[in-house]
C-alpha positions as CSV (number, residue, x, y, z in Angstrom):
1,X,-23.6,4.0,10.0
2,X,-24.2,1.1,7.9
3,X,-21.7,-1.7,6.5
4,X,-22.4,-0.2,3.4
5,X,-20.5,2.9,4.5
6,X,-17.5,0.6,4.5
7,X,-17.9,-0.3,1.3
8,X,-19.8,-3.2,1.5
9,X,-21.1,-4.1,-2.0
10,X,-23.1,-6.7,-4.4
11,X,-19.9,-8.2,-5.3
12,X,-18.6,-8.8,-1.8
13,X,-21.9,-10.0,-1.1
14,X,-22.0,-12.7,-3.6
15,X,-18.7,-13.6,-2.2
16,X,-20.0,-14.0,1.1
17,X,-23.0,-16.2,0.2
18,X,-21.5,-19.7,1.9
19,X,-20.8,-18.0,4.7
20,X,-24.1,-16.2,4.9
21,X,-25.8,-19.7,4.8
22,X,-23.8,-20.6,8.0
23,X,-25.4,-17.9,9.8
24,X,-22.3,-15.8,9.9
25,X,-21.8,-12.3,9.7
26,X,-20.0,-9.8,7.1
27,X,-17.4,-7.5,9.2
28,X,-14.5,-5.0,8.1
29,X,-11.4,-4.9,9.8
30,X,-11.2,-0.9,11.1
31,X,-7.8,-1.5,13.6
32,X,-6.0,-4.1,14.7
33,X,-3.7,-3.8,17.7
34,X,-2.1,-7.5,18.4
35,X,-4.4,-10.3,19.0
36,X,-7.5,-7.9,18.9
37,X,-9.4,-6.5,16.0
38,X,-12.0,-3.8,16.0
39,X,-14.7,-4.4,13.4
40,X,-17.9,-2.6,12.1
41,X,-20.7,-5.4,10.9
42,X,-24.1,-4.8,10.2
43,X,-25.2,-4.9,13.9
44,X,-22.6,-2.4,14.8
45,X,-19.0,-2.2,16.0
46,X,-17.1,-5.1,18.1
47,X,-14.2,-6.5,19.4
48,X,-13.1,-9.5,17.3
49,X,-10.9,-12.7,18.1
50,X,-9.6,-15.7,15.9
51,X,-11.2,-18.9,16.2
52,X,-9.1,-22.1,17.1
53,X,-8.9,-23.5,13.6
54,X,-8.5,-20.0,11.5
55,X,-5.5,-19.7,14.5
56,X,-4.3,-22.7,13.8
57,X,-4.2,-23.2,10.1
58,X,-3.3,-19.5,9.0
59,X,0.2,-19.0,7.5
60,X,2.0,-16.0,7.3
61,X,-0.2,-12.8,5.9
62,X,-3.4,-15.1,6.0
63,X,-4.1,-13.1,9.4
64,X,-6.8,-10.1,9.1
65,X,-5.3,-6.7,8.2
66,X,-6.7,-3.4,8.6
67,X,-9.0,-3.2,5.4
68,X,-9.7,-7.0,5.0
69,X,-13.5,-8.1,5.1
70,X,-14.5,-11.1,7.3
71,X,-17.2,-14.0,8.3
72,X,-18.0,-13.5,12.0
73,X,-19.8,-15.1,14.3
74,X,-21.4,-12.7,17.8
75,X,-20.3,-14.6,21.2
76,X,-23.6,-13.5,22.6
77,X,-24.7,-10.0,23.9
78,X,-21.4,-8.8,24.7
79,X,-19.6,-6.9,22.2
80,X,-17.1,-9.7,21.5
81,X,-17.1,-11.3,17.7
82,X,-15.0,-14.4,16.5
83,X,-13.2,-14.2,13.1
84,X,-13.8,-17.6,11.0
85,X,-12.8,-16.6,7.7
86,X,-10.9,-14.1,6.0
87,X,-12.6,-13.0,2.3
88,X,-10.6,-12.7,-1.1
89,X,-8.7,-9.7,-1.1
90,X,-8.9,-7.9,-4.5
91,X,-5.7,-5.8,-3.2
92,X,-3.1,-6.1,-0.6
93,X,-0.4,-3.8,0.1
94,X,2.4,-6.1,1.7
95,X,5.9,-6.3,2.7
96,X,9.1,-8.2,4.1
97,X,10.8,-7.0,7.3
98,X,14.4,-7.9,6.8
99,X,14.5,-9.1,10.5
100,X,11.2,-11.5,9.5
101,X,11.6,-14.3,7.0
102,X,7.5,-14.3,6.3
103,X,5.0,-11.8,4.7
104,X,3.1,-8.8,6.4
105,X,0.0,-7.5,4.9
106,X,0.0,-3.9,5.9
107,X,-3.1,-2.9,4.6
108,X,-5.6,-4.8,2.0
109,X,-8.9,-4.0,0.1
110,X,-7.3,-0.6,-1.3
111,X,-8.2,1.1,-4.1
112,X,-5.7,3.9,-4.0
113,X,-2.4,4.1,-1.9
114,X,-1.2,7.7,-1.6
115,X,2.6,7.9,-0.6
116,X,3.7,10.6,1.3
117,X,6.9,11.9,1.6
118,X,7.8,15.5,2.7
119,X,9.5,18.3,0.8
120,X,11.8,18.7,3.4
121,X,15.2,17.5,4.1
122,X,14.1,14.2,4.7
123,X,13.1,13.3,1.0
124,X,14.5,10.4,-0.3
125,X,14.0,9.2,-3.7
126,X,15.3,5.5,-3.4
127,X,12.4,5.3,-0.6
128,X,10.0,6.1,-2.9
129,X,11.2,4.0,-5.5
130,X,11.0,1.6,-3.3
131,X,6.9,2.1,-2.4
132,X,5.7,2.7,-6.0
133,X,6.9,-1.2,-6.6
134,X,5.0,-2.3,-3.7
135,X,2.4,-0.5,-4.6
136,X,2.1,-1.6,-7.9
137,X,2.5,-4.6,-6.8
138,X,-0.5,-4.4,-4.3
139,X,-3.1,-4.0,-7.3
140,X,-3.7,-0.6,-5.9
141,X,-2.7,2.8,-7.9
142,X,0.1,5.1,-6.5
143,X,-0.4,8.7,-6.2
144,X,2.5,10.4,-4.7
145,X,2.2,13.3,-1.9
146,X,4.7,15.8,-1.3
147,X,3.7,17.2,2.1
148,X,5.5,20.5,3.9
149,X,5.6,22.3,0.6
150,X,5.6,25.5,2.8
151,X,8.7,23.7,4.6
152,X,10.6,23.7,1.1
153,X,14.2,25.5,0.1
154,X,14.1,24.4,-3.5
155,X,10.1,22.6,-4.1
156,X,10.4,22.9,-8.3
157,X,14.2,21.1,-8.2
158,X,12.4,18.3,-5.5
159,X,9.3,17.8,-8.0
160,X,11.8,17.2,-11.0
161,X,13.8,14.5,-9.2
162,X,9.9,12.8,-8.0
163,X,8.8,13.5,-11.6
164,X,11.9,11.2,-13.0
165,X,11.0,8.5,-10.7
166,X,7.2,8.3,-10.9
167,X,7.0,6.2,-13.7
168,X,3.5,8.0,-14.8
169,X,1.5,8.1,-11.2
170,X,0.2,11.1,-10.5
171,X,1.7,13.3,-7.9
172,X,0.3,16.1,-5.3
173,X,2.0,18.8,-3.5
174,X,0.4,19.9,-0.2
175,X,1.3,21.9,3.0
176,X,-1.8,20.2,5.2
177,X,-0.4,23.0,7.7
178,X,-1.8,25.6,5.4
179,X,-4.9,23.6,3.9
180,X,-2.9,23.9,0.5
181,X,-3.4,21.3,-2.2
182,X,-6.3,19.3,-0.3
183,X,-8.8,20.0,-2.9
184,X,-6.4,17.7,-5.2
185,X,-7.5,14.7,-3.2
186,X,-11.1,15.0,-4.6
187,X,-10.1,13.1,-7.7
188,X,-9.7,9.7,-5.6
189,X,-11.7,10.0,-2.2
190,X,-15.1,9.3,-3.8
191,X,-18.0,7.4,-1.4
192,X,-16.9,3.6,-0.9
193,X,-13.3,4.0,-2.4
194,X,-10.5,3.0,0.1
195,X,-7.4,4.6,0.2
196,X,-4.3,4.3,2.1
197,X,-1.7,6.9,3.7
198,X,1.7,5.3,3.1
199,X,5.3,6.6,3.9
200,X,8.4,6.9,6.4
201,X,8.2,8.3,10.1
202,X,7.7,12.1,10.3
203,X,6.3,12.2,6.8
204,X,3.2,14.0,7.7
205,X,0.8,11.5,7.0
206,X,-1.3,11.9,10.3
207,X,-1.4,15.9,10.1
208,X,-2.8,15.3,6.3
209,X,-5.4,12.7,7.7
210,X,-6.7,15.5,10.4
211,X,-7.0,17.7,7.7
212,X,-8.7,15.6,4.9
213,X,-11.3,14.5,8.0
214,X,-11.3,18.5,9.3
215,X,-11.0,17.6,12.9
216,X,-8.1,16.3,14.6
217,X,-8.3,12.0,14.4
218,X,-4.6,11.1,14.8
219,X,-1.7,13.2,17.0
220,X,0.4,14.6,15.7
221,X,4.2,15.6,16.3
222,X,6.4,18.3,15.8
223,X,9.4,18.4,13.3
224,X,12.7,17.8,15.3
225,X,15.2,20.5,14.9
226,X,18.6,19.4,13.7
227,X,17.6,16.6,10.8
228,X,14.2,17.9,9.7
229,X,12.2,14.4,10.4
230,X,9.0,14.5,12.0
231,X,8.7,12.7,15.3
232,X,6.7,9.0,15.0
233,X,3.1,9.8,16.0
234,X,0.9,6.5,14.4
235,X,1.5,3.7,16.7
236,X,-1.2,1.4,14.7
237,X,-3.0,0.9,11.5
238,X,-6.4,2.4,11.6
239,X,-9.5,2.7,9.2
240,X,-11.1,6.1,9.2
241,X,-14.6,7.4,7.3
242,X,-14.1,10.9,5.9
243,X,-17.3,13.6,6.0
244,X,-17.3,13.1,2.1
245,X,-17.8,8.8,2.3
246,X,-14.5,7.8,1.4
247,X,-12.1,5.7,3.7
248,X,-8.7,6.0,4.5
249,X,-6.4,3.9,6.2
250,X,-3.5,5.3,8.3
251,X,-0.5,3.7,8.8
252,X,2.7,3.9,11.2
253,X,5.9,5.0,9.5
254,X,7.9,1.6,7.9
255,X,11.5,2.1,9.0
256,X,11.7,-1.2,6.3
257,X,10.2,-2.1,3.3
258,X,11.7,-5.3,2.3
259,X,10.0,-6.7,-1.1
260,X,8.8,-9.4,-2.2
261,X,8.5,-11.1,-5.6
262,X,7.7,-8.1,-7.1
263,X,9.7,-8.8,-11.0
264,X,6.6,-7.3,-13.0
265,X,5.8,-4.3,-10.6
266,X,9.8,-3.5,-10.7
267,X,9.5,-3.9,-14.3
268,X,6.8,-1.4,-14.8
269,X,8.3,1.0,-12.0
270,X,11.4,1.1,-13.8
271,X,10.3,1.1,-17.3
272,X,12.6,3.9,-18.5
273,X,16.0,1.3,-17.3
274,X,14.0,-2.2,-18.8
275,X,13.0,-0.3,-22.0
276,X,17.0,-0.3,-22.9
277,X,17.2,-3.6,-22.8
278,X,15.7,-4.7,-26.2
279,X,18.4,-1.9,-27.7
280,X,21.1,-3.9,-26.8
281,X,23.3,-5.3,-29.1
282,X,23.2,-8.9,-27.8
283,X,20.3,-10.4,-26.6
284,X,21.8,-12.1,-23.3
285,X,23.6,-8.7,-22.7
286,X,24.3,-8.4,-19.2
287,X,25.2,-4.4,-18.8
288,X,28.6,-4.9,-17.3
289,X,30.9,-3.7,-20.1
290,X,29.7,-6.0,-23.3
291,X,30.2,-4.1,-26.8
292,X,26.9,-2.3,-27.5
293,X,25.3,-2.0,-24.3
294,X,22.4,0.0,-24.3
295,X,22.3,1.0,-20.9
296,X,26.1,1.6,-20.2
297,X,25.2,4.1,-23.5
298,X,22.3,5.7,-21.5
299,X,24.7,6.0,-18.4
300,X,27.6,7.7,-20.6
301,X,25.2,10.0,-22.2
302,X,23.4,11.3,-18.5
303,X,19.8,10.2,-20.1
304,X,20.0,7.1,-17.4
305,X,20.9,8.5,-14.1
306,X,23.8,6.6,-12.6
307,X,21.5,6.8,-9.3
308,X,18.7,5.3,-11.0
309,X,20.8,2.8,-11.9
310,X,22.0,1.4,-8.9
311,X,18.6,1.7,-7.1
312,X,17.5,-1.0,-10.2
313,X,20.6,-3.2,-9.4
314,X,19.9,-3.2,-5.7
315,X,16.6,-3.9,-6.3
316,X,16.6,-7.2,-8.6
317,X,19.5,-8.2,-5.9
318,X,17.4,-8.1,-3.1
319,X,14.9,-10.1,-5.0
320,X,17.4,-12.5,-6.3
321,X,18.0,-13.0,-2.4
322,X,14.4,-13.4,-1.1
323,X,13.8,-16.2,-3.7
324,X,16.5,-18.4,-2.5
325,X,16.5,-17.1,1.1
326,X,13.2,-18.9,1.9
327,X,12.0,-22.3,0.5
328,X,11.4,-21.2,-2.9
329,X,8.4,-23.6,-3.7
330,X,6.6,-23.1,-1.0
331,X,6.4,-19.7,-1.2
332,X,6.0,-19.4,-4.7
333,X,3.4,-21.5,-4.5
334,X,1.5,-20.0,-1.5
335,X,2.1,-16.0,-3.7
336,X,0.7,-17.9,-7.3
337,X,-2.6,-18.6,-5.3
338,X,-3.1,-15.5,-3.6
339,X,-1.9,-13.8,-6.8
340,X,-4.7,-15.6,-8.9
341,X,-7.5,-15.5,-6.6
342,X,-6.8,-11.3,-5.7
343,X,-6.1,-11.5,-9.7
344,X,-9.8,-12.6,-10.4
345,X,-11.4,-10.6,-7.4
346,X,-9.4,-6.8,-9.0
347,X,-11.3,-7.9,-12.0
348,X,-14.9,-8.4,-11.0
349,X,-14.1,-4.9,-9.1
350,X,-12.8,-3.2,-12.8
351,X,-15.9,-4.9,-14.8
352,X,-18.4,-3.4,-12.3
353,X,-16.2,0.1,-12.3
354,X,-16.7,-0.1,-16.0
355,X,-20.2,-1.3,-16.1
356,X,-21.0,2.1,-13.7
357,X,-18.9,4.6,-15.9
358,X,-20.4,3.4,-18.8
């Protein structure tokens, strides 16, 4: 294997030129488990570490994530590397623990983030609401997976509700179990593209990642009788190369996705609620009973789900909250740079997408 199976490219490499004249090495982040990180470089696969000052100076979600590409140093002949900086991201899937004030990068450098979620009776539609705004947020595009299709009472009634909430990205409907729908995947995992397996506990993400790979890579467990959830199995994030060349990223279940300023992705998510707006009789309308209200309209009528609704309201709240919760400067500040330079580094990546289709 070469870095270039990791999707090491001309771009990335221009990125890396100062490093490169301080002697330092390119490395992907394959798995991190605490203080450790496993990478692959150009001379093969090692353990990395932080340096004192990238330790010291890195705030919250400027530590390496499964996905990220770094400038390393080798400590000699052992198979030990130290991490001195961490390269732009051009995407970074990321979220807000309610119990932790700062920002966790889950997963970064993806091109496509498929969310899973099983047609079983642990489907829930607010959760997915909730993941195609991070998603969106990311700079990576959603597909939606609807695993245990064989485990299904009603799968046509649970594809309507998903289709109502999808907001245009595309959706799958596999039973891994029965190697159904996995030819659908061929669309997206193409040589060098990165993609991520996102979702809840038990939704059948590392049974769909053994059978996209066609041996077994992750364990897997068993549904648990009484509430239909499948038991937790992925204990750590991991980056994985498929026989075909693409990459996928497994991740544990998120018991919590708490967002962060995520106004234009919640926007676009929810396009069929913010579209009602401009209908509105007054322009400063807020939808809580004023003459000519749009969206209490939609709500009498049916064609805006009450459900949908709420999930919308809940939403802005909890981002009403997070803005004032921290310092609000700060970490607007510290999201507008990382925002602008993964802004810049998404479109070298579409201009040289382009420049290949055309």
């Amino acid at each position: 294997m070469t870095i270039e199976d990791y999707g090491w490219s001309e771009i990335l490499q221009y990125d890396f030129a100062p490093y490169a004249a301080l002697g330092l090495l390119p490395a992907r982040v394959t798995a991190h488990h605490r203080g450790l990180w496993r990478l692959v470089t150009s001379e093969g696969e090692f353990s990395g570490r932080l340096n004192g000052k990238f330790k010291l100076e890195a705030g919250p979600g400027d530590h390496p994530a499964v996905g990220d590409w770094l400038a390393v140093s080798r400590d000699g002949a052992s198979n030990d590397a130290t991490i001195h900086a961490l390269l732009p991201r051009r995407s970074m899937f990321t979220r807000r623990a309610v119990s932790d004030p700062g920002m966790q990068v889950v997963a970064a450098n993806v091109d496509v983030a498929f969310l899973v979620a099983a047609l079983n009776g642990d489907l829930n539609i607010r959760r997915l609401e909730r993941y195609l705004v991070a998603t969106r947020d990311s700079g990576a595009s959603p597909v939606i997976v609807l695993t245990k299709a064989d485990l299904s009472d009603d799968r046509a009634g649970a594809l309507a509700e998903v289709e109502a909430v999808a907001g245009g990205a595309p959706i799958i409907v596999v039973s891994a179990k029965r190697g159904e729908g996995l030819e659908a995947f061929d669309r997206w995992l193409k040589p060098g593209v990165t993609a991520a397996l996102l979702g809840s506990s038990g939704a059948g993400k590392s049974t769909l990642l053994n059978a996209l790979a066609g041996r077994t890579l992750m364990d897997t467990g068993a549904i648990r009788e009484g509430d239909d959830r499948g038991r937790h199995t992925t204990t750590h994030r991991e980056l994985f190369r498929l026989p075909g060349g693409a990459l996928l990223i497994d991740t544990p279940g998120m018991r919590e996705l708490g967002l962060l300023d995520v106004e234009e992705a919640l926007d676009v998510s929810f396009e069929d609620v913010t579209s009602l707006f401009s209908e509105c009789r007054f322009n400063d309308c807020s939808h809580g009973g004023e003459p000519g209200c749009a969206v209490a309209a939609a709500l009498a009528a049916g064609s805006l789900p009450a459900g949908r609704w709420a999930a919308y309201l809940k939403l802005q709240k909890e981002l009403e909250f997070v803005a004032t919760r921290d310092n609000p400067a700060a970490e607007a500040a510290k999201r507008a740079k990382w925002k602008q330079v993964h802004k810049a580094q998404r479109a070298k990546y579409r201009h040289r997408r382009n420049n290949e289709d055309g």
